[in-house]
mmCIF file of the N, C-alpha and C atoms, coordinates in Angstrom:
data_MODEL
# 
_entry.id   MODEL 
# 
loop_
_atom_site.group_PDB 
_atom_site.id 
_atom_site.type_symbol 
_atom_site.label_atom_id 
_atom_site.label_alt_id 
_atom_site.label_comp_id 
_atom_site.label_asym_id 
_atom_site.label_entity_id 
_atom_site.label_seq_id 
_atom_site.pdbx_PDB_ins_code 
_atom_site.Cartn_x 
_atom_site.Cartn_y 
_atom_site.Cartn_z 
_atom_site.occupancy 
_atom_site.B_iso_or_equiv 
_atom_site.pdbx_formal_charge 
_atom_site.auth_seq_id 
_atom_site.auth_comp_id 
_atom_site.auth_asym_id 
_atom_site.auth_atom_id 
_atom_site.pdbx_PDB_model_num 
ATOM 1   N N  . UNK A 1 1  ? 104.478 18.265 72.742 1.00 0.00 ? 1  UNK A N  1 
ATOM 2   C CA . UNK A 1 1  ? 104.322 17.505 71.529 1.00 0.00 ? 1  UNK A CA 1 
ATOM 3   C C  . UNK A 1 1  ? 102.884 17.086 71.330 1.00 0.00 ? 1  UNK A C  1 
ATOM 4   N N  . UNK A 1 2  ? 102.943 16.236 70.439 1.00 0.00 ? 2  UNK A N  1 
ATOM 5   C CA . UNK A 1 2  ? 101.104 15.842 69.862 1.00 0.00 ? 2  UNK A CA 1 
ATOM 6   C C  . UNK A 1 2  ? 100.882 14.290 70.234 1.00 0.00 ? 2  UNK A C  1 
ATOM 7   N N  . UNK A 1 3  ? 100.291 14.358 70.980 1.00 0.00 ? 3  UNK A N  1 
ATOM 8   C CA . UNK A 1 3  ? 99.755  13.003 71.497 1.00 0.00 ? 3  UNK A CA 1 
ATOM 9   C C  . UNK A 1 3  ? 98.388  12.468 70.412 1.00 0.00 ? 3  UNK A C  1 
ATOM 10  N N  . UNK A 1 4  ? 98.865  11.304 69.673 1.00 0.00 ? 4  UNK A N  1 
ATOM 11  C CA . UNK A 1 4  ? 98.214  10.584 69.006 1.00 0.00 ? 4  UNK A CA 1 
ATOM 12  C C  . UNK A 1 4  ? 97.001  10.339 69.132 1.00 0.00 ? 4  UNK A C  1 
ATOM 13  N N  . UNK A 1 5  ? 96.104  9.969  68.045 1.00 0.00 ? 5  UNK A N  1 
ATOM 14  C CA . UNK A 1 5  ? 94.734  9.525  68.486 1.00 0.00 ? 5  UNK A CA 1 
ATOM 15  C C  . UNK A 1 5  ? 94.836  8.442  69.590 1.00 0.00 ? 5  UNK A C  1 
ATOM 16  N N  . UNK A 1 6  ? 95.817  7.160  68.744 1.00 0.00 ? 6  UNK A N  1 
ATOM 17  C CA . UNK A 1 6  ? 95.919  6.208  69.560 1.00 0.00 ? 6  UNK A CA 1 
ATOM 18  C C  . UNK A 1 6  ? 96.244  5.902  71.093 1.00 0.00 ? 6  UNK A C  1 
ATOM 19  N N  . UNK A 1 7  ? 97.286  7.375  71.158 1.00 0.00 ? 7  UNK A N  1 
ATOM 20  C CA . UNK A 1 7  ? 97.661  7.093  72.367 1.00 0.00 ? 7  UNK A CA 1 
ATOM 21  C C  . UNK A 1 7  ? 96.319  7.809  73.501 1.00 0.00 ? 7  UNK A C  1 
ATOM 22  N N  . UNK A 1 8  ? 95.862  8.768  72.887 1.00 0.00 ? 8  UNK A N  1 
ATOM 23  C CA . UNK A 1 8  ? 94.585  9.325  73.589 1.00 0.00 ? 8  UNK A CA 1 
ATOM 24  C C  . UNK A 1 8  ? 93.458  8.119  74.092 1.00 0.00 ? 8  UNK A C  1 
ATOM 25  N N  . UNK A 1 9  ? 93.394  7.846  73.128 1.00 0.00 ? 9  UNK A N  1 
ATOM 26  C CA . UNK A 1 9  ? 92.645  6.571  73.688 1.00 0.00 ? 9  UNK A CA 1 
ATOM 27  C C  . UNK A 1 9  ? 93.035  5.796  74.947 1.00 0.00 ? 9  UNK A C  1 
ATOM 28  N N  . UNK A 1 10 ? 94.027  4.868  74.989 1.00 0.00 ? 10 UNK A N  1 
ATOM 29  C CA . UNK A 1 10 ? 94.845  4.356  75.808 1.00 0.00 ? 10 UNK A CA 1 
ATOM 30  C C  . UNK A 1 10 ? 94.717  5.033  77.162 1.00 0.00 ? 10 UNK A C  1 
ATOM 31  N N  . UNK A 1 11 ? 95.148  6.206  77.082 1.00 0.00 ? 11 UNK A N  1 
ATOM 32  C CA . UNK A 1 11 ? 94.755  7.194  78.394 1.00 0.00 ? 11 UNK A CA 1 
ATOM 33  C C  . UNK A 1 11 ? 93.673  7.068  78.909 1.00 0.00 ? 11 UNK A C  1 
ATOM 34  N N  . UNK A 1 12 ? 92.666  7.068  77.877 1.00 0.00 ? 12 UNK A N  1 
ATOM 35  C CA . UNK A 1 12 ? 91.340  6.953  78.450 1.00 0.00 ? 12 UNK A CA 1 
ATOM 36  C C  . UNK A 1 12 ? 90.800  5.601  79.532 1.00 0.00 ? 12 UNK A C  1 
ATOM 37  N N  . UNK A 1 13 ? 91.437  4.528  78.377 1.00 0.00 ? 13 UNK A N  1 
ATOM 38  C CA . UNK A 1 13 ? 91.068  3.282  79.172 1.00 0.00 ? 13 UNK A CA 1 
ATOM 39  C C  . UNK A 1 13 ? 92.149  2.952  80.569 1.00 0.00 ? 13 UNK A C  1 
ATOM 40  N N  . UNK A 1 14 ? 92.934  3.647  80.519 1.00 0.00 ? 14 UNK A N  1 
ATOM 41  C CA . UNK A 1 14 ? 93.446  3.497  81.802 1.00 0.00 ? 14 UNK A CA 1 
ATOM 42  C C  . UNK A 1 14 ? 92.955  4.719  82.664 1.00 0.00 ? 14 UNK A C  1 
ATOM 43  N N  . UNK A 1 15 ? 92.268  5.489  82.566 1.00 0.00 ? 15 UNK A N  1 
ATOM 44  C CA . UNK A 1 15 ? 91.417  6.306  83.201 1.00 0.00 ? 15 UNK A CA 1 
ATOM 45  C C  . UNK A 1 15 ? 90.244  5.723  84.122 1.00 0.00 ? 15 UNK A C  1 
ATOM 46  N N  . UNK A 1 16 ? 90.027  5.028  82.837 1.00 0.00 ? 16 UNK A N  1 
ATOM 47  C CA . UNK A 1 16 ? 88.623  4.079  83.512 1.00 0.00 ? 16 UNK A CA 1 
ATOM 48  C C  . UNK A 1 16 ? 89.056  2.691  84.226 1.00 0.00 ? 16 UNK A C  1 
ATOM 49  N N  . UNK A 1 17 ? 90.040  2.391  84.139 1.00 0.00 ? 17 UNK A N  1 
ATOM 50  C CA . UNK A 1 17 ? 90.627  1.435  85.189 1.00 0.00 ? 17 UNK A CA 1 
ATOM 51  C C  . UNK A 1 17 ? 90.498  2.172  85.904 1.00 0.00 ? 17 UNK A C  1 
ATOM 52  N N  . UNK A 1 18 ? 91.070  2.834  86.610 1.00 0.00 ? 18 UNK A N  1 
ATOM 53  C CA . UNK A 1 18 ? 91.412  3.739  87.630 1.00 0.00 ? 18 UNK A CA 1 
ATOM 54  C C  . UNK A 1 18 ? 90.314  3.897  88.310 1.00 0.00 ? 18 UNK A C  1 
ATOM 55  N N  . UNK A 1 19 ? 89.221  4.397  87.578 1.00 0.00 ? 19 UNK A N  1 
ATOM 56  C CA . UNK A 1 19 ? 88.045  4.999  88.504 1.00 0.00 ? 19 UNK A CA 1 
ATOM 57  C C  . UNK A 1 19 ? 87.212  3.716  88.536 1.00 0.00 ? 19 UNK A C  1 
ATOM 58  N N  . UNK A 1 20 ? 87.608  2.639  88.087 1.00 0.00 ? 20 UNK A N  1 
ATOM 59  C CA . UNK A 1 20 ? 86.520  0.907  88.073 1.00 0.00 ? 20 UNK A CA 1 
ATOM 60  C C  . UNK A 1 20 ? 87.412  0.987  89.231 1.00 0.00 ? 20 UNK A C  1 
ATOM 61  N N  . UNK A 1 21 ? 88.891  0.846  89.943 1.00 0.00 ? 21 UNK A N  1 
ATOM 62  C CA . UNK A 1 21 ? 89.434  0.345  90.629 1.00 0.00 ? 21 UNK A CA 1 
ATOM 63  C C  . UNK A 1 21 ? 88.997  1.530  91.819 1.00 0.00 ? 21 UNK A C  1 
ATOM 64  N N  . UNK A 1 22 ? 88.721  2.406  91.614 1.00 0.00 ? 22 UNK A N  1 
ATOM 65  C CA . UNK A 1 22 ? 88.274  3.705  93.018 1.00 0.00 ? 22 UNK A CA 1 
ATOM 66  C C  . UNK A 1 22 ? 86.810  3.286  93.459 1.00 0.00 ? 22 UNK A C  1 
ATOM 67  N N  . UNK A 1 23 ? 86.384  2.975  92.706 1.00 0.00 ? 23 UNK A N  1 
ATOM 68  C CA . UNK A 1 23 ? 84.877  3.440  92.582 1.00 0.00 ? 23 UNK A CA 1 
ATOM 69  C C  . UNK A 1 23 ? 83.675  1.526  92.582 1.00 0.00 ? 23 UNK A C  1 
ATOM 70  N N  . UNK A 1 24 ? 84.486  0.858  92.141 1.00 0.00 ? 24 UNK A N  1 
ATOM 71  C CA . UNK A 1 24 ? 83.912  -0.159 91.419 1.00 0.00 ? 24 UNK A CA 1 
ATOM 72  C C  . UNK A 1 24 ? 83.497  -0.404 90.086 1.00 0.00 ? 24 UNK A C  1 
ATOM 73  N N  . UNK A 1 25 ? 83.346  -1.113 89.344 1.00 0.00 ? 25 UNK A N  1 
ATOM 74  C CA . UNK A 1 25 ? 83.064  -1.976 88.309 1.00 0.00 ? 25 UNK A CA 1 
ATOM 75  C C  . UNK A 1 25 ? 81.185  -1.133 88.255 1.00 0.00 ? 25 UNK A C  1 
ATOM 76  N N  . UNK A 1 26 ? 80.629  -1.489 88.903 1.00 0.00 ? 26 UNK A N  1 
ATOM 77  C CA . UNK A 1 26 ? 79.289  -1.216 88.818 1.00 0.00 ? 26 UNK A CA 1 
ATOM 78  C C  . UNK A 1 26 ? 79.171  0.688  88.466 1.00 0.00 ? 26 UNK A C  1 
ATOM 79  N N  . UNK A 1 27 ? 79.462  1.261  89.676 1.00 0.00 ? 27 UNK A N  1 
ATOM 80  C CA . UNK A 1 27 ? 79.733  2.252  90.040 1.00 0.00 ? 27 UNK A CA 1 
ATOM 81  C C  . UNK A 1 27 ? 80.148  3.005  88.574 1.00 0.00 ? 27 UNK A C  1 
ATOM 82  N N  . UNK A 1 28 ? 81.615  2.789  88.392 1.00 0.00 ? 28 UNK A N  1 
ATOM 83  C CA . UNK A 1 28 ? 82.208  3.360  87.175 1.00 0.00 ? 28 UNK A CA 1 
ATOM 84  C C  . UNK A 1 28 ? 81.568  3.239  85.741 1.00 0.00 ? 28 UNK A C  1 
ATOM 85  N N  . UNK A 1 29 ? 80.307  2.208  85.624 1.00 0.00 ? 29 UNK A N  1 
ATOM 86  C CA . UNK A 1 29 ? 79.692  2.161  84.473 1.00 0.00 ? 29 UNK A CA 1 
ATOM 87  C C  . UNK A 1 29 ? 78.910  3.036  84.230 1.00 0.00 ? 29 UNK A C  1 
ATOM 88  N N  . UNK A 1 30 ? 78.590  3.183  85.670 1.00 0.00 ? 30 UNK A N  1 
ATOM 89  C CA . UNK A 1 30 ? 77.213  4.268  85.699 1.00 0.00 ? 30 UNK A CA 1 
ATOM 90  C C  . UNK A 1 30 ? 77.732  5.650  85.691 1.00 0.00 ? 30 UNK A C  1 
ATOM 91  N N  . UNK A 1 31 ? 78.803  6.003  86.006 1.00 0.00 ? 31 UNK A N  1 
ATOM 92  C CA . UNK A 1 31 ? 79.499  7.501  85.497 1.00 0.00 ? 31 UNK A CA 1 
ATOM 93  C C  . UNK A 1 31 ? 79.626  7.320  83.996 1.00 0.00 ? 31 UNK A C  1 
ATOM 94  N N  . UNK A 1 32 ? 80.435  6.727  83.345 1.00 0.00 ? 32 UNK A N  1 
ATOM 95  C CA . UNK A 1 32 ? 80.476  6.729  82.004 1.00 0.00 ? 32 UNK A CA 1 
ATOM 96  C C  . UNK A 1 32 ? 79.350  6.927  81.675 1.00 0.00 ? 32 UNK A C  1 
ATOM 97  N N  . UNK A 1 33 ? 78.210  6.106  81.346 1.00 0.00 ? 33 UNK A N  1 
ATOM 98  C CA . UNK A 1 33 ? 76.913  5.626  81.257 1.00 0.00 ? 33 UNK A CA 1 
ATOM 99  C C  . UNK A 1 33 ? 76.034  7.853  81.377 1.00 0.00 ? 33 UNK A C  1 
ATOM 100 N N  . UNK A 1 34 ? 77.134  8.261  82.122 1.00 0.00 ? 34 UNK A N  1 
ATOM 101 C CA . UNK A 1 34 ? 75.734  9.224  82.710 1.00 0.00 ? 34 UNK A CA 1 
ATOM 102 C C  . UNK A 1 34 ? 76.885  10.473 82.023 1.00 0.00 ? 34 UNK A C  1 
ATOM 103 N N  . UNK A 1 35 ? 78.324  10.725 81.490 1.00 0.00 ? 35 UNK A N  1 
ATOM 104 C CA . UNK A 1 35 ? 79.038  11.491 81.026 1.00 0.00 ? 35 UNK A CA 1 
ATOM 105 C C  . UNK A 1 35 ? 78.563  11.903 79.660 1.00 0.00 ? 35 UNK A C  1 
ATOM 106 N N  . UNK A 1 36 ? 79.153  12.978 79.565 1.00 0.00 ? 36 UNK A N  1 
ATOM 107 C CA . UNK A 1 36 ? 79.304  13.438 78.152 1.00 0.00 ? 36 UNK A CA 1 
ATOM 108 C C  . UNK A 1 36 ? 80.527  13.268 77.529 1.00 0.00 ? 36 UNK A C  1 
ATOM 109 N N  . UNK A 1 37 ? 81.162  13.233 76.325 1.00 0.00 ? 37 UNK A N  1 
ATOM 110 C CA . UNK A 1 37 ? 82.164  12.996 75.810 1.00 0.00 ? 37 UNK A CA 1 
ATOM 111 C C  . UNK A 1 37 ? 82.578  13.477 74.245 1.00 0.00 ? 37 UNK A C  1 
ATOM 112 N N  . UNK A 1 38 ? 83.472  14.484 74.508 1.00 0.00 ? 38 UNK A N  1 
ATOM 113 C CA . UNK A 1 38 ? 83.662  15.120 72.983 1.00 0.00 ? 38 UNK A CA 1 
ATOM 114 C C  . UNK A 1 38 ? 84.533  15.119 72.547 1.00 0.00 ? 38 UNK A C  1 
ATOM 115 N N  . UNK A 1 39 ? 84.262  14.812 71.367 1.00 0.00 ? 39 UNK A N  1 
ATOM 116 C CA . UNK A 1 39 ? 85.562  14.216 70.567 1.00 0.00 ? 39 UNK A CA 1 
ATOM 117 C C  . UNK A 1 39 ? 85.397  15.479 69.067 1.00 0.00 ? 39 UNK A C  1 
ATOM 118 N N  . UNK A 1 40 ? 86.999  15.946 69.152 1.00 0.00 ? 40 UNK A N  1 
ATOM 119 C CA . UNK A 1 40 ? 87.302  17.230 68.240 1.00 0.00 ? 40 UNK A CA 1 
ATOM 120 C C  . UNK A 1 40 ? 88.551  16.918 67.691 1.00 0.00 ? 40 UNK A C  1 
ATOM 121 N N  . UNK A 1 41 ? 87.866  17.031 66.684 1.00 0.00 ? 41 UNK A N  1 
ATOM 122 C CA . UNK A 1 41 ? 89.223  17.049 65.674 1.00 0.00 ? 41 UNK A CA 1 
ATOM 123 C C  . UNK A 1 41 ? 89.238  17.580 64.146 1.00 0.00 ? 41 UNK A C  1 
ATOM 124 N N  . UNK A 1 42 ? 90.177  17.747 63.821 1.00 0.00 ? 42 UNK A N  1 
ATOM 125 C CA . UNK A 1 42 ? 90.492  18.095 62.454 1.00 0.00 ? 42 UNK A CA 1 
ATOM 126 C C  . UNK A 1 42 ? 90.708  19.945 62.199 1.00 0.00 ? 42 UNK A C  1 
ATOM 127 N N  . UNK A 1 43 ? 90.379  20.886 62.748 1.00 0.00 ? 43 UNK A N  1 
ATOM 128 C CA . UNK A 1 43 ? 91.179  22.304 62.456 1.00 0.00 ? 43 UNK A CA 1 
ATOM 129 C C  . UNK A 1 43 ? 93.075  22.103 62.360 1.00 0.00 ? 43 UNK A C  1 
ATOM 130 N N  . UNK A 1 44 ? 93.140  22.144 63.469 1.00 0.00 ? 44 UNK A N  1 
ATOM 131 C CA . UNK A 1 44 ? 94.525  21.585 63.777 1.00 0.00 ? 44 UNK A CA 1 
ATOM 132 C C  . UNK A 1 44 ? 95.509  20.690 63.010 1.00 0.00 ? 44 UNK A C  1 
ATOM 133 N N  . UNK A 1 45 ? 94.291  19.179 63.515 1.00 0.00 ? 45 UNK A N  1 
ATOM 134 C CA . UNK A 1 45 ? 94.614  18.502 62.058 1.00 0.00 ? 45 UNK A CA 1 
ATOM 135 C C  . UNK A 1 45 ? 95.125  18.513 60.855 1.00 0.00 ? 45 UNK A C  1 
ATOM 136 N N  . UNK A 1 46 ? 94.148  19.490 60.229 1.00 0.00 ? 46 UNK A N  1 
ATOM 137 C CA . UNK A 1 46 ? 94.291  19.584 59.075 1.00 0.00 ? 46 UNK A CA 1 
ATOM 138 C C  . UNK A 1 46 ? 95.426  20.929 58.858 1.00 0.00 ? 46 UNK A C  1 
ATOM 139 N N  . UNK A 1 47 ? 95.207  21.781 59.423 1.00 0.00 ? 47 UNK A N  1 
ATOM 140 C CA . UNK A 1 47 ? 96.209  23.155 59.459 1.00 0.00 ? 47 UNK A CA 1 
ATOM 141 C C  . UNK A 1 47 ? 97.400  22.552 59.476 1.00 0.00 ? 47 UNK A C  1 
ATOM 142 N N  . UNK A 1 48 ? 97.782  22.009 60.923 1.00 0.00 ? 48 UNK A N  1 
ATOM 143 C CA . UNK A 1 48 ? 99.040  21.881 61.176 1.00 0.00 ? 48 UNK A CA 1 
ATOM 144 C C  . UNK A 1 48 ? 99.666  20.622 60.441 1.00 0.00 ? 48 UNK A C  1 
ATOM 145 N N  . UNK A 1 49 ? 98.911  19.496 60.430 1.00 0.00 ? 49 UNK A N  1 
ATOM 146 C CA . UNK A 1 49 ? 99.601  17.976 59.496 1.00 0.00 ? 49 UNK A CA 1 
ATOM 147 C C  . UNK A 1 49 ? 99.675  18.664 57.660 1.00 0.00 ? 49 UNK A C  1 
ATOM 148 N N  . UNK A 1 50 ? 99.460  19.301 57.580 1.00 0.00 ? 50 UNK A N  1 
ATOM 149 C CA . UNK A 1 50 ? 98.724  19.419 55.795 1.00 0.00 ? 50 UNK A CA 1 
ATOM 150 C C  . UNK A 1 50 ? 99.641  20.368 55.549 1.00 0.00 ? 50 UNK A C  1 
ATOM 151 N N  . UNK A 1 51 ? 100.087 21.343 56.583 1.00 0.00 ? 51 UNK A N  1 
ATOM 152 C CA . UNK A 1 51 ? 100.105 22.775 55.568 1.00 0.00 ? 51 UNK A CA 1 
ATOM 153 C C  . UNK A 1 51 ? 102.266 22.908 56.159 1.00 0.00 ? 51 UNK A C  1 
ATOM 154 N N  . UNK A 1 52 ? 102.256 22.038 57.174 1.00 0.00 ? 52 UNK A N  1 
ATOM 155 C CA . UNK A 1 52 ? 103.496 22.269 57.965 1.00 0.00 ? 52 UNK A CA 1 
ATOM 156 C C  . UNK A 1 52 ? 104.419 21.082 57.346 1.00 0.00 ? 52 UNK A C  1 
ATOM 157 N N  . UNK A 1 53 ? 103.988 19.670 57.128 1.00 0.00 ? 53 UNK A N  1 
ATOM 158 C CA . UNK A 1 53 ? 104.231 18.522 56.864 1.00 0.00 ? 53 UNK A CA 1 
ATOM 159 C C  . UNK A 1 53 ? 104.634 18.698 55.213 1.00 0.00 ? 53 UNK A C  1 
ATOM 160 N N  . UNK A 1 54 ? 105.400 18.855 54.600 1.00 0.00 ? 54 UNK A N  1 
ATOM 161 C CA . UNK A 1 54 ? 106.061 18.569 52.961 1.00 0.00 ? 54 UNK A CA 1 
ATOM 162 C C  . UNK A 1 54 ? 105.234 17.203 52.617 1.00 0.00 ? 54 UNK A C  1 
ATOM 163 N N  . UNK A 1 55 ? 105.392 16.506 53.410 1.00 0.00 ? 55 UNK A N  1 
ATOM 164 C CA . UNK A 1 55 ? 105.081 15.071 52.737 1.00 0.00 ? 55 UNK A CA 1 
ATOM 165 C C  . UNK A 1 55 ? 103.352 14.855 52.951 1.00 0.00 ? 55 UNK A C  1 
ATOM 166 N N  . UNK A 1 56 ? 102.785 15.319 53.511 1.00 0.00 ? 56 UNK A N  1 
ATOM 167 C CA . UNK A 1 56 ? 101.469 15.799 53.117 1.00 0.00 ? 56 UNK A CA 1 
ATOM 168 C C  . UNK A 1 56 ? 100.738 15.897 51.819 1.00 0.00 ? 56 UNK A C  1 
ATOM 169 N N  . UNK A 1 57 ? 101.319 17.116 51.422 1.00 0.00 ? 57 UNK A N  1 
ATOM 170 C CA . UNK A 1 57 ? 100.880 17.830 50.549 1.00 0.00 ? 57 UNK A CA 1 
ATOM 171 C C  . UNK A 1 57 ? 101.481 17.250 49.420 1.00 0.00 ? 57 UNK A C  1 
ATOM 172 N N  . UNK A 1 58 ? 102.562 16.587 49.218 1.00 0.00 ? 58 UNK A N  1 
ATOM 173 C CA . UNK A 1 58 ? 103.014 15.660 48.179 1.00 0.00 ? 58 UNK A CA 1 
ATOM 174 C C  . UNK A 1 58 ? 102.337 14.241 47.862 1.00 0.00 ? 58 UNK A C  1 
ATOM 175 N N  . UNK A 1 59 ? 101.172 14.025 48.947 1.00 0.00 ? 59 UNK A N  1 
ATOM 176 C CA . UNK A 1 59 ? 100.794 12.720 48.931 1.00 0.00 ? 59 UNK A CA 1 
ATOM 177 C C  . UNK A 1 59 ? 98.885  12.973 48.918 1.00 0.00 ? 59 UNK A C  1 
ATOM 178 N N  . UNK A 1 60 ? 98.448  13.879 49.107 1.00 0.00 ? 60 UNK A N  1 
ATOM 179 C CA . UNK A 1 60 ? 96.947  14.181 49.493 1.00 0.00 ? 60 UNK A CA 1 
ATOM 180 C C  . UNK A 1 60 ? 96.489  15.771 48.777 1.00 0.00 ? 60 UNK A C  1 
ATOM 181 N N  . UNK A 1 61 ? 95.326  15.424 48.016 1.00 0.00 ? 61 UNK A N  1 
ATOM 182 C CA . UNK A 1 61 ? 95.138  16.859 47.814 1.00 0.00 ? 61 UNK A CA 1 
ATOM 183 C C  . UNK A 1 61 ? 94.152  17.454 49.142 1.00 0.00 ? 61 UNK A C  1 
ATOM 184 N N  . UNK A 1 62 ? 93.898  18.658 48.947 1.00 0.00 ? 62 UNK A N  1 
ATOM 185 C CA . UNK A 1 62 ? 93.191  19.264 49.878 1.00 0.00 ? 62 UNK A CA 1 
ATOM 186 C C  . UNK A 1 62 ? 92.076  18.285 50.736 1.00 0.00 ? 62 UNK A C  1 
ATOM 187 N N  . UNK A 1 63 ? 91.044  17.995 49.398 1.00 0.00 ? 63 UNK A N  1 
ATOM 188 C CA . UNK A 1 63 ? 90.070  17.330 49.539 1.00 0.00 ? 63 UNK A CA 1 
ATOM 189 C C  . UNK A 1 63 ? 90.225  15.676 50.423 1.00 0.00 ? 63 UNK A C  1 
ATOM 190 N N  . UNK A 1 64 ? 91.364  15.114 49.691 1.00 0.00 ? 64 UNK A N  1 
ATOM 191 C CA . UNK A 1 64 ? 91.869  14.021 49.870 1.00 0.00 ? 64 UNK A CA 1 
ATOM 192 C C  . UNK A 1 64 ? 92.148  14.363 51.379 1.00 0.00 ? 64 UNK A C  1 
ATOM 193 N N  . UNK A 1 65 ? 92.824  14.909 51.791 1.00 0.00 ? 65 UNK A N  1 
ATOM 194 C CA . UNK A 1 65 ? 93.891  14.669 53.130 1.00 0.00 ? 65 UNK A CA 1 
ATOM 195 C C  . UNK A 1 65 ? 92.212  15.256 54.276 1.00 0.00 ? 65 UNK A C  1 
ATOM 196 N N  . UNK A 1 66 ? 91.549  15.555 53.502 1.00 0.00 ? 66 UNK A N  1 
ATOM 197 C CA . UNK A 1 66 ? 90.159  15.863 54.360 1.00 0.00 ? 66 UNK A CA 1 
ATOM 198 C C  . UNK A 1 66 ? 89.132  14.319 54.755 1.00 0.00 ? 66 UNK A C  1 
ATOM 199 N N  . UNK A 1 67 ? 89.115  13.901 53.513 1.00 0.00 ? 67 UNK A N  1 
ATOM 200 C CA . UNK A 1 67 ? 88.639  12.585 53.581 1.00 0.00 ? 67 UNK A CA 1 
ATOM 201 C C  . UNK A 1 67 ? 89.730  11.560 54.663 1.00 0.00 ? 67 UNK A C  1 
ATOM 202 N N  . UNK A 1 68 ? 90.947  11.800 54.241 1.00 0.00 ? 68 UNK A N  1 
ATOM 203 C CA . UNK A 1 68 ? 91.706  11.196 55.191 1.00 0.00 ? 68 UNK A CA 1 
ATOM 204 C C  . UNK A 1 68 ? 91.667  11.209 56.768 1.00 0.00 ? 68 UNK A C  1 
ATOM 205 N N  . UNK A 1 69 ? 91.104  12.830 57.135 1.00 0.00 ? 69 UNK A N  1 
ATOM 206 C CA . UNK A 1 69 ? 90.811  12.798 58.457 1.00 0.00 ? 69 UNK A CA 1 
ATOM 207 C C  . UNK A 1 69 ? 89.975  12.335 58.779 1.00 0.00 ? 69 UNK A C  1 
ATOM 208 N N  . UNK A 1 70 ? 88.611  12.133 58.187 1.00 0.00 ? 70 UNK A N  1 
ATOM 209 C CA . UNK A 1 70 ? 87.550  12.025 58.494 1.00 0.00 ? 70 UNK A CA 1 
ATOM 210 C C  . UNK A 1 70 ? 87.435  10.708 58.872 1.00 0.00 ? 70 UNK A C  1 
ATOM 211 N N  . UNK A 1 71 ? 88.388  9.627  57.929 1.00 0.00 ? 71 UNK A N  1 
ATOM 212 C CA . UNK A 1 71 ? 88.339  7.864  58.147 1.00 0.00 ? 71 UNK A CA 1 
ATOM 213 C C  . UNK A 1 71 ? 89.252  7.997  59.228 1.00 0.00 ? 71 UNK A C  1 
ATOM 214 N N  . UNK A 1 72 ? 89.782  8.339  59.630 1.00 0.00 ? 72 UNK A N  1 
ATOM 215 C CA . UNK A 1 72 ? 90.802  8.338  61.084 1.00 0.00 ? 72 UNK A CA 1 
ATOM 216 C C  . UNK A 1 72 ? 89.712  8.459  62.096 1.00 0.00 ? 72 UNK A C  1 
ATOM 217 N N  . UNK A 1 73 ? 89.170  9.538  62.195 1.00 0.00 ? 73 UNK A N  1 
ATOM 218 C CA . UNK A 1 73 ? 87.849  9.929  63.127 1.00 0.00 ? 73 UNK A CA 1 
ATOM 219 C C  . UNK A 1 73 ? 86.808  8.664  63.449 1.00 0.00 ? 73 UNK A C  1 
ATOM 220 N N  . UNK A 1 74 ? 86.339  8.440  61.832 1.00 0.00 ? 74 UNK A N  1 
ATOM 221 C CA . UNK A 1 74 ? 85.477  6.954  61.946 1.00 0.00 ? 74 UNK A CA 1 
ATOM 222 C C  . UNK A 1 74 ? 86.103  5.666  62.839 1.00 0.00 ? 74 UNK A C  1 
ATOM 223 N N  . UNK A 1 75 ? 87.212  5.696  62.273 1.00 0.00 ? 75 UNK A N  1 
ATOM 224 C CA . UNK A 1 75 ? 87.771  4.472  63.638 1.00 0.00 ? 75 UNK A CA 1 
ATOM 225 C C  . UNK A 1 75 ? 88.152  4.721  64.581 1.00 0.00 ? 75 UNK A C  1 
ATOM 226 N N  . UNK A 1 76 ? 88.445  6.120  65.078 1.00 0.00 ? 76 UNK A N  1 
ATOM 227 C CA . UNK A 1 76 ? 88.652  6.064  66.310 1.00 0.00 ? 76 UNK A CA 1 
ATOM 228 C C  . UNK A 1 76 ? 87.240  6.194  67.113 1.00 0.00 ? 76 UNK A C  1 
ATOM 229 N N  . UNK A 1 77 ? 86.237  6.481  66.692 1.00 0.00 ? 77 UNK A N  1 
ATOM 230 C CA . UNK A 1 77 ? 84.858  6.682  66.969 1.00 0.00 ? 77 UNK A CA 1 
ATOM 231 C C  . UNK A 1 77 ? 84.716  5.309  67.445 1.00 0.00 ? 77 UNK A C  1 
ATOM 232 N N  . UNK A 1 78 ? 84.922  4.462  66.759 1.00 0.00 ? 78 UNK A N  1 
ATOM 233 C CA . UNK A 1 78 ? 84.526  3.015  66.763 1.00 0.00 ? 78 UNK A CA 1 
ATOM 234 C C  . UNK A 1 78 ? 84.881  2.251  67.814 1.00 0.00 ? 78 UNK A C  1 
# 
């Protein structure tokens, strides 16, 4: 199944518990601090929510349900 933005997140921060609790507090800042991190979205997104979903396409035009991803992205960025 499709694991949510939200819940992706969540994962994350209990990720980083995990490695604050392996590693330390100090320690684990400085991995984050020194990682890369990529965040992808919207092919899928948009393919599979837009084109598979009825209620999509009854509620967003193309353009629209594009803009729509994009403010999802912005806050989860945030």
């Amino acid at each position: 199944g499709v694991v949510s933005v939200p819940q992706q997140l969540d994962y994350m921060k209990e990720c980083v518990t995990k490695m604050e609790n392996a590693v330390g507090k100090a320690a684990a800042a400085k991995i984050m601090e020194d990682s890369i991190f990529i965040v992808s979205a919207g092919t899928n997104d948009f393919v599979i929510s837009y084109h598979l979903l009825p209620f999509r396409k009854q509620t967003f035009t193309p353009q629209e349900y594009q803009q729509f991803i994009l403010d999802q992205l912005r806050v989860f960025l945030k």
